[in-house]
N, C-alpha and C positions, 0 to 999 in steps of 0.2 A: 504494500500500500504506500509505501513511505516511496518508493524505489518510483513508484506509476507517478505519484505526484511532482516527483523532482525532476522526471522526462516532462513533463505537460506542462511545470515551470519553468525548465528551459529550454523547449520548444516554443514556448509565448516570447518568453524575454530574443529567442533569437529572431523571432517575425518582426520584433515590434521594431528588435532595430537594425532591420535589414540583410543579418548575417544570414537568412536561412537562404537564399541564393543569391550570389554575386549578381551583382547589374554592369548589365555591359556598359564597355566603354564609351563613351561621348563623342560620336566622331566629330574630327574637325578640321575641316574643308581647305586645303591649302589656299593661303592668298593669294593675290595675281604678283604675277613676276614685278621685281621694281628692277630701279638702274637701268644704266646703259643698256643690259640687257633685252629689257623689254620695250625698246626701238624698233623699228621696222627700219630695213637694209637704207630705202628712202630717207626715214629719217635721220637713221647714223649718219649719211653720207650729206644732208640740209647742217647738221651740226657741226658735221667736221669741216664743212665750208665757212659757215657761219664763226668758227672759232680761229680762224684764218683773216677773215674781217673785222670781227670786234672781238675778240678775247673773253672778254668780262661775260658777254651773255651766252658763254658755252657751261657757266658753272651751274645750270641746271638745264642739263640737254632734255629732260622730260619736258619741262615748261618750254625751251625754246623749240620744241620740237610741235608742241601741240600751237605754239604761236606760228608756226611755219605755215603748218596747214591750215588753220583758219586764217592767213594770208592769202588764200588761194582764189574766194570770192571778189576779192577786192581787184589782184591782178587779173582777173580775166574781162574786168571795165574798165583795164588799160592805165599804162604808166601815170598819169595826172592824179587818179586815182591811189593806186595803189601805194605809190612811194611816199604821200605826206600819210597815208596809213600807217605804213611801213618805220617811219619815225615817232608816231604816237606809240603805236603796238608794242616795239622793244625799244624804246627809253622808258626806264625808271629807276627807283632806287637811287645811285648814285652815277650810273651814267644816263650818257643822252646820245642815240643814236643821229649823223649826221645826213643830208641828204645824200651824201656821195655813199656812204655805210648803207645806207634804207637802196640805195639801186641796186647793190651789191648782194642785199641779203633775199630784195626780190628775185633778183637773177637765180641765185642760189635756191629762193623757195621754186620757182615756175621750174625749174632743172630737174628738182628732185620729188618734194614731196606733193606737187601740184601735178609733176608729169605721171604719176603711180597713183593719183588716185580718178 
């Protein structure tokens, strides 16, 4: 009697707190790739031109890369257009994109990330 009561007391006690079957593990879903890596061929190759031109805005080739391509709208209503974008869009912070830099970097975007997509 003693022996029954002490399996049904620690059969309770092991439901209540969860020991009586393992729970699976929590899957968790890898994140998306960061860094350089996760560029497209197009964009490595808008950034590495782009870091040839102005230095400063290759230190984050993700954001200069997605600045690339949303450049692409702009160039294709033509140079007037596109190039005083082109100096608003990557000057900030502590540089300032020049107009000679802005024909330079449109060149580079229509070359690369404009022509792939």
């Amino acid at each position: 009697m003693v022996f029954i009561r002490f399996v049904l007391i620690l059969g309770s006690l092991l439901v209540l707190t969860g020991c009586a079957a393992p729970s699976p593990a929590p899957t968790i879903s890898p994140s998306p790739a960061a860094g350089p890596d996760a560029l497209t061929p197009a964009e490595v190759a808008f950034v590495e031109q782009v870091a040839t031109i102005a230095p400063p805005l290759a230190e984050n080739p993700e954001r200069l890369a997605r600045r690339g391509a949303n450049s692409c709208d702009s160039i294709a209503r033509g140079p007037e257009v596109a190039i005083p974008q082109a100096v608003e869009r990557f000057s900030g912070g502590s540089y300032t994109v020049t107009t000679e830099e802005a024909e330079a970097i449109v060149d580079a975007a229509e070359q690369t990330v404009c022509a792939a997509s």
